[in-house]
C-alpha positions in Angstrom: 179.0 41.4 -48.9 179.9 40.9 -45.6 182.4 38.4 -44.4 179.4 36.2 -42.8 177.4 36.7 -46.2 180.3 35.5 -48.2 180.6 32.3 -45.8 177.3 31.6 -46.5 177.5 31.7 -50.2 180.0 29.4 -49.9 178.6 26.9 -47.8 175.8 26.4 -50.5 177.7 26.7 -53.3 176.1 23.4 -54.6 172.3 24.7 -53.5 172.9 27.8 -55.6 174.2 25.9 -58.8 170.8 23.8 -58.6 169.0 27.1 -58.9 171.3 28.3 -62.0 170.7 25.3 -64.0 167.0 25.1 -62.6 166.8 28.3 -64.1 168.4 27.4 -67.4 166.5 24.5 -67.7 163.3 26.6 -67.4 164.4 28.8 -70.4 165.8 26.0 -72.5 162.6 24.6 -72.8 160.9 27.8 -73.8 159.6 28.8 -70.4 161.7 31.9 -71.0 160.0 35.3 -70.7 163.0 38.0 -70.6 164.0 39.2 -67.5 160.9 37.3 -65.4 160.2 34.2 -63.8 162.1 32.3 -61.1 162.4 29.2 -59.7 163.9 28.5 -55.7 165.4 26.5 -53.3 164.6 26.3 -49.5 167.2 27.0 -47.6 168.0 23.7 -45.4 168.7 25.9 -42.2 165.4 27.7 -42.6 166.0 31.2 -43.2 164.1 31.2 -46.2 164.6 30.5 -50.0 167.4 30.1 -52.4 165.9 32.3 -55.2 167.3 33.7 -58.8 168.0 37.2 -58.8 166.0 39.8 -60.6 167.1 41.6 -63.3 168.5 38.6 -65.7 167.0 36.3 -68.0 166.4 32.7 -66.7 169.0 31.7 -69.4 171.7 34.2 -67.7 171.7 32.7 -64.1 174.9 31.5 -62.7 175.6 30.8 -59.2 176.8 34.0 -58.4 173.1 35.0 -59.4 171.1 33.4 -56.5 170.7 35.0 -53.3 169.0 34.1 -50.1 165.9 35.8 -49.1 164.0 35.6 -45.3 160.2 35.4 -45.4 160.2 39.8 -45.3 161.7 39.7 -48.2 165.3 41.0 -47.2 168.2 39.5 -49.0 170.9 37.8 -46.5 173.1 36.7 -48.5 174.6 37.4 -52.6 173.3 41.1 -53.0 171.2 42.1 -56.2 168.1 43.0 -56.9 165.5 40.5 -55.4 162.1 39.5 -57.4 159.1 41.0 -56.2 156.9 38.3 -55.9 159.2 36.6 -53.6 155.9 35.2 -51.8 155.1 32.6 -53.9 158.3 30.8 -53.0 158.0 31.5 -49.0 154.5 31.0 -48.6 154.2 28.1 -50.9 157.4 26.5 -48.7 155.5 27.7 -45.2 152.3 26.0 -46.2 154.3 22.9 -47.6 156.8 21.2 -45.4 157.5 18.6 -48.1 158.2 21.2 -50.9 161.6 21.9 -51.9 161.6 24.1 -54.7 159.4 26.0 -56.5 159.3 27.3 -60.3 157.5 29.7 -61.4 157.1 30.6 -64.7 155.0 32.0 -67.9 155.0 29.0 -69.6 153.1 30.0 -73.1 151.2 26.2 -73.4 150.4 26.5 -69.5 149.3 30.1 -69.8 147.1 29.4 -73.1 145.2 26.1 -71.3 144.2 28.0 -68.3 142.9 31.2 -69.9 141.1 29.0 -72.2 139.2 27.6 -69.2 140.1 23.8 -69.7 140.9 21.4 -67.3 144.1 19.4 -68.0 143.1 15.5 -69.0 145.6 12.8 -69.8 145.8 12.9 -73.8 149.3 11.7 -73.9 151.8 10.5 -70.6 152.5 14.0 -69.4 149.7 15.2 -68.1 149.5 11.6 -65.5 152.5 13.4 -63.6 149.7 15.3 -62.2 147.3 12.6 -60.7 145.6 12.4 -58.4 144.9 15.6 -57.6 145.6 17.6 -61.3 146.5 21.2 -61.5 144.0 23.4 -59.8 143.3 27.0 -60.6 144.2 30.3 -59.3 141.4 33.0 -60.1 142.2 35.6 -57.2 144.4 37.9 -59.5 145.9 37.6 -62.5 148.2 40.2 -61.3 151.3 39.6 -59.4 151.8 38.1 -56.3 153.7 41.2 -54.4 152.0 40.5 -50.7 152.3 37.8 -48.1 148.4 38.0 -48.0 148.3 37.1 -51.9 151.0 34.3 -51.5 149.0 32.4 -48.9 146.1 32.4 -51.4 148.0 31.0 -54.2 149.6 28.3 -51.1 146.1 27.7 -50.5 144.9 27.0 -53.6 147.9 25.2 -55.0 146.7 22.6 -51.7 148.2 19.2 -51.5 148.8 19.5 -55.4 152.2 19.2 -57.3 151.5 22.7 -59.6 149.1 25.2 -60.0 147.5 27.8 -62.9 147.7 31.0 -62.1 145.5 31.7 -64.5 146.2 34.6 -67.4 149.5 34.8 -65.5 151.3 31.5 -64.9 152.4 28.6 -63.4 153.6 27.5 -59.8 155.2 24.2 -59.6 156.7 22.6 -57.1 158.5 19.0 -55.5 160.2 17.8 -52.6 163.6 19.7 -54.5 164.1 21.5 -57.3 165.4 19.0 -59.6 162.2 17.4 -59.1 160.1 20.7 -59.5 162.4 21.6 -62.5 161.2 18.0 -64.4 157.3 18.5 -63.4 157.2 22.4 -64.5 158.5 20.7 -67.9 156.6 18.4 -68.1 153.5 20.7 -67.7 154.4 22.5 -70.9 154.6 20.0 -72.6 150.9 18.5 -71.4 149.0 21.5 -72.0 150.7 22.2 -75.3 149.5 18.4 -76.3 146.2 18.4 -74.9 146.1 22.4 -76.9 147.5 20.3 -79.9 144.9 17.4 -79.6 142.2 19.9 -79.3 142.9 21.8 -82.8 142.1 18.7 -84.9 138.1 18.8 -83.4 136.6 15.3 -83.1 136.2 13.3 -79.8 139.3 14.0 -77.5 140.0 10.1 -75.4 142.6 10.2 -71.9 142.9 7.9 -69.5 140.7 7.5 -66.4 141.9 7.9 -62.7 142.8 4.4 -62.1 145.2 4.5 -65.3 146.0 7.5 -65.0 148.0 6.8 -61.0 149.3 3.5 -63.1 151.2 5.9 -65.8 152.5 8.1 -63.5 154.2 5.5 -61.1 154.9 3.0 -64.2 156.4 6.4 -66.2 157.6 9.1 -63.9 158.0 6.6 -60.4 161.5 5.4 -58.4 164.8 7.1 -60.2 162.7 8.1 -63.6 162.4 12.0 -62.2 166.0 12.6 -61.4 167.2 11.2 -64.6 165.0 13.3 -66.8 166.8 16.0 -64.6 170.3 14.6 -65.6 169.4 14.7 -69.2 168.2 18.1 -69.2 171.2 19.2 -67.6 173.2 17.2 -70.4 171.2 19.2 -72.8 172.0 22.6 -71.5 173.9 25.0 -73.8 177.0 26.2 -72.8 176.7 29.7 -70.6 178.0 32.5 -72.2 179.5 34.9 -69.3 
């Protein structure tokens, strides 16, 4: 790296060790899916996204791991090999001005819902994280997203919405930061694979309507509740083998 490059890695030390754990987080909850998926960071002086490298297991990320990478898809800073579908993260962040981060990931519960053509209801507290607007689908490809073209489609769909299936594929999930985006991609798991769970035993599925449905999410996941779930999963985190 060069002496600028190295600067710059230092500067956002701190931005880059939210993307390690992000990324740990992600495969501690069984979002893990060998050397793919990858969650991101914008970069706060807009050059582009703080993003895992390729090449390693969300499990293995470290600091030294994340590199920055410009809208083209050219790495400025940290080296590596960068992810090819890079435009999920920079097309998502153009389209969004309040996103911060973005996960993406082959969550099996999220991938196994969407294929199976359901919409996600409220059976349990989870899936309220996602009113009002719920997780809408992505049916362009269920290949990956390698072109700017394709990752203003998936921006587009995703909308004003906090995640999105990429059906037979994935998920995209996002917040106003990563820590927050790290919780809800969580979280989503763990709705699909109840609703899946509640599904299994047959008789007359009951969720909560829209007005309930807003209450839970404000009453449950509202003020201080998202960062702390964050703290915990930290807390949670295996030690990292080097």
């Amino acid at each position: 790296m060069t002496e600028r490059q190295v600067e710059i890695m230092t500067d956002y030390q701190e931005l880059r060790e939210t993307v390690a754990l992000s990324s740990r987080i992600m495969a501690a909850s069984g979002s893990g899916d060998f050397i793919w998926g990858h969650v991101s960071a914008r970069d706060p002086e807009a050059r582009g996204v703080w993003l895992k490298q390729a090449s390693w297991g969300l499990e293995e990320i470290t600091p030294e791991r994340v590199h920055l990478v410009n809208s083209d898809g050219e790495v400025l800073a940290g080296g590596g090999q960068r992810h090819s579908e890079y435009p999920i993260h920079t097309e998502i962040m153009a389209a969004r001005p309040d996103v911060g981060g973005v996960v993406h990931v082959h969550s099996r519960y999220s991938v196994a819902l969407a294929a199976a053509g359901a919409e996600l209801h409220p059976v349990s507290h989870e899936a309220n994280y996602f009113a009002p607007h719920g997780v809408p689908r992505f049916t362009k490809t269920a290949d990956l997203i390698l072109t700017t073209e394709l990752g203003r489609s998936v921006a587009a769909a995703l909308g004003e919405a906090e995640a999105l299936f990429l059906v037979n594929h994935g998920v995209a999930v996002v917040g106003p930061d990563l820590q927050t985006a790290t919780v809800a991609a969580v979280v989503l798991d763990r709705a699909c694979r109840q609703q899946l769970l509640t599904a299994g035993y047959g008789g007359e599925p009951s969720w909560s309507g829209p007005e309930e449905s807003l209450a839970k999410r404000e009453h449950i996941y509202g003020g201080n509740a998202r960062h702390q779930v964050w703290d915990y999963l930290v807390r949670q985190l295996p030690a990292l083998r080097s």
